[in-house]
FIPA-97535 format. One record per residue (C-alpha): residue in three letters; x, z, y. Coordinates in steps of 0.2 Angstrom, whole numbers, padded with zeros to 4 digits, always signed. Layout:
BEGIN
ALAXZY;...
# end
This chain:
BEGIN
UNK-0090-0096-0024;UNK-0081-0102-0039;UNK-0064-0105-0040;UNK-0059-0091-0029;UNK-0049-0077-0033;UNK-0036-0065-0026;UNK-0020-0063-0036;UNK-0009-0048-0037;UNK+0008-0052-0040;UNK+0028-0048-0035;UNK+0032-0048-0018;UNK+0045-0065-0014;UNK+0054-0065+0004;UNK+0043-0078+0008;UNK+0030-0069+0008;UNK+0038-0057+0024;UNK+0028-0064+0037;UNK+0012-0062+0028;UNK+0015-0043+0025;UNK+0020-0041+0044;UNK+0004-0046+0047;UNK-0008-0035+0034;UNK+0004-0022+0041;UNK+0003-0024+0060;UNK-0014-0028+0058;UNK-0021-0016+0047;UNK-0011-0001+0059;UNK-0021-0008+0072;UNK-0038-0007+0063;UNK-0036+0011+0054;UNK-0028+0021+0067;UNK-0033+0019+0083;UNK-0039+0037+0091;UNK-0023+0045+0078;UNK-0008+0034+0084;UNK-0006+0033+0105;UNK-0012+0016+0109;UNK+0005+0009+0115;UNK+0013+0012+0099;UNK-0002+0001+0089;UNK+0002-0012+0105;UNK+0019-0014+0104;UNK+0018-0018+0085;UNK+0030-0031+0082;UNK+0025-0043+0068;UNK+0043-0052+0070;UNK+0052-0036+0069;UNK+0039-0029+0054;UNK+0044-0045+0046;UNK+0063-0041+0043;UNK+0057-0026+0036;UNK+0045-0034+0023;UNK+0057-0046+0020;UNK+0071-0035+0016;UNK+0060-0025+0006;UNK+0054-0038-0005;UNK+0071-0043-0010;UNK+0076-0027-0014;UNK+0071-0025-0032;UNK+0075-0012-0046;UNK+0073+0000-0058;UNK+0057+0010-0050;UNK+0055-0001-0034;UNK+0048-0016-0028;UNK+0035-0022-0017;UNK+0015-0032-0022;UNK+0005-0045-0013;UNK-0014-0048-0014;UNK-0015-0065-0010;UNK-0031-0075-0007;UNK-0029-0088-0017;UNK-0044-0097-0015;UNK-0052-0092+0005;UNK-0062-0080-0001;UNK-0057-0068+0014;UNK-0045-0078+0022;UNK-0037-0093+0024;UNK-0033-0100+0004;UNK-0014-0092+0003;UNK-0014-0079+0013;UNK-0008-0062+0011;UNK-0022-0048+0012;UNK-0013-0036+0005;UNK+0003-0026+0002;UNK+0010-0011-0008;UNK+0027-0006-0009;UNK+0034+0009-0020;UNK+0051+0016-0025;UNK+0061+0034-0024;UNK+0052+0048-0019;UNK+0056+0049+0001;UNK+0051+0066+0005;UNK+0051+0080-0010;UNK+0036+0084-0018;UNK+0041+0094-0035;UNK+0034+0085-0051;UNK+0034+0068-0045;UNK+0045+0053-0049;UNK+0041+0040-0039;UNK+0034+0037-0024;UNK+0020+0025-0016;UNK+0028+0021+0002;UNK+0015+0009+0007;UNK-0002+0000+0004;UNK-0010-0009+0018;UNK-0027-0021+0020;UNK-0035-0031+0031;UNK-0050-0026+0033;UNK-0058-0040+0026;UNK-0049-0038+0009;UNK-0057-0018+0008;UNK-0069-0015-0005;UNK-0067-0029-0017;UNK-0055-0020-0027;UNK-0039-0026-0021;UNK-0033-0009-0016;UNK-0037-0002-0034;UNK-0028-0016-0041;UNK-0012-0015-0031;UNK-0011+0005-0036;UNK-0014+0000-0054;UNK+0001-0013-0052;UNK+0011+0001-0047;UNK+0009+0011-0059;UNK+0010-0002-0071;UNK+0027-0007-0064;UNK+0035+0011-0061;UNK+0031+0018-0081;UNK+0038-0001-0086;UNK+0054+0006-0078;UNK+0052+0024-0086;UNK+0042+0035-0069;UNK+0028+0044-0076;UNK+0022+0053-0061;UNK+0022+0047-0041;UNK+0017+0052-0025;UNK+0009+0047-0008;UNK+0010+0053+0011;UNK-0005+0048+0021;UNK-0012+0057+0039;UNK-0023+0069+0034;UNK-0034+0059+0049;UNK-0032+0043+0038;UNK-0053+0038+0038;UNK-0045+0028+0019;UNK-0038+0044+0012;UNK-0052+0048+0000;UNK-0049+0031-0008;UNK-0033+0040-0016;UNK-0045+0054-0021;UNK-0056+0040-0030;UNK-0042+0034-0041;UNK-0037+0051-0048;UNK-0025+0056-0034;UNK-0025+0077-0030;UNK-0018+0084-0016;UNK-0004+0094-0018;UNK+0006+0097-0002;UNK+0003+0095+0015;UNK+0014+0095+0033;UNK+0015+0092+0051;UNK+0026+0076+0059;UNK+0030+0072+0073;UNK+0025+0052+0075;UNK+0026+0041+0093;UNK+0027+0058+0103;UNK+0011+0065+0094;UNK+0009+0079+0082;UNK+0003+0073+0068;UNK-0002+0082+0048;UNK+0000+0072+0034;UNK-0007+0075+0014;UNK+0003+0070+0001;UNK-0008+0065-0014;UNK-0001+0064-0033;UNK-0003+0057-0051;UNK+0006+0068-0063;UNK+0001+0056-0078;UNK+0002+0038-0071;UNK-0006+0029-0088;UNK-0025+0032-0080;UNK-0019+0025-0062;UNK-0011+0009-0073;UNK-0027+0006-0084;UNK-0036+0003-0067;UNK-0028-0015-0067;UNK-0040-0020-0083;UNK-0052-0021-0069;UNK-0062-0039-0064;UNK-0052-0052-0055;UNK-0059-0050-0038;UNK-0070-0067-0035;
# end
């Protein structure tokens, strides 16, 4: 295929309704068998859209949100989002860290082309432009996509138990101390 690319770029409230999607969609794929059932069901892409929304328009110093978008069908239909990425203040303390990735989310579709890898490095990118050196991660420690965090340099460095829908859950908070290697990764290929 020629002409066909998926594009990383800022997050626009437009864009809401196509990261409701990756979001609902992708929960429903990865965590089947971690996350009771109902929960996964009862994902609401309308009410996952006010959140995208109002996380897209809330930009700043060390925060913001990405998009992956299929620009020319290569996994979806041509302008759809495939993926998503959000970042901002570190949530939950994990000492030595600045920033924090709150969320990165694919279709399945969109997994092992690079998108994921290119979303982190635009993260990274984005956080040093705004003066954060270090971030962090939470992921369940059950998360079958966790090890892609260990690929791009992530190390584990703290770990603990939640309480998610009624369920017990652990979670693994991954981190990059020096963000520069994490932000080259964006030099890669345009994913065609």
């Amino acid at each position: 295929m020629t002409d066909t690319a998926i594009t990383i770029r800022e997050a626009q409230a437009a864009d809401a309704d196509g990261m409701a999607a990756v979001h609902v969609q992708s929960w429903r794929s990865t965590y089947p068998g971690l996350i009771p059932n109902t929960f996964l069901v009862n994902l609401s892409e309308p009410s996952a859209s006010a959140r995208w929304r109002s996380v897209a328009e809330s930009r700043g110093p060390g925060q913001g949100a990405f998009v992956a978008v299929d620009t020319g069908g290569l996994v979806a239909p041509a302008g759809s989002v495939v993926g998503i990425a959000s970042f901002g203040a570190r949530r939950a303390t994990v000492d030595g860290f600045g920033g924090e990735v709150h969320a990165l989310y694919l279709l399945d579709e969109a997994k092992g082309l690079g998108v994921g890898r290119r979303l982190m490095a635009a993260m990274a990118e984005r956080l040093m432009a705004d003066g954060v050196r270090s971030a962090g991660l939470w992921c369940l420690r059950d998360n079958p996509s966790r090890w892609f965090y260990e690929r791009l340099g992530g190390v584990r460095v703290a770990e603990r138990p939640i309480r998610f829908a009624g369920t017990q859950l652990m979670e693994i908070a991954y981190g990059w101390r020096d963000l520069a290697p994490l932000a080259r990764l964006s030099a890669g290929p345009e994913v065609r």
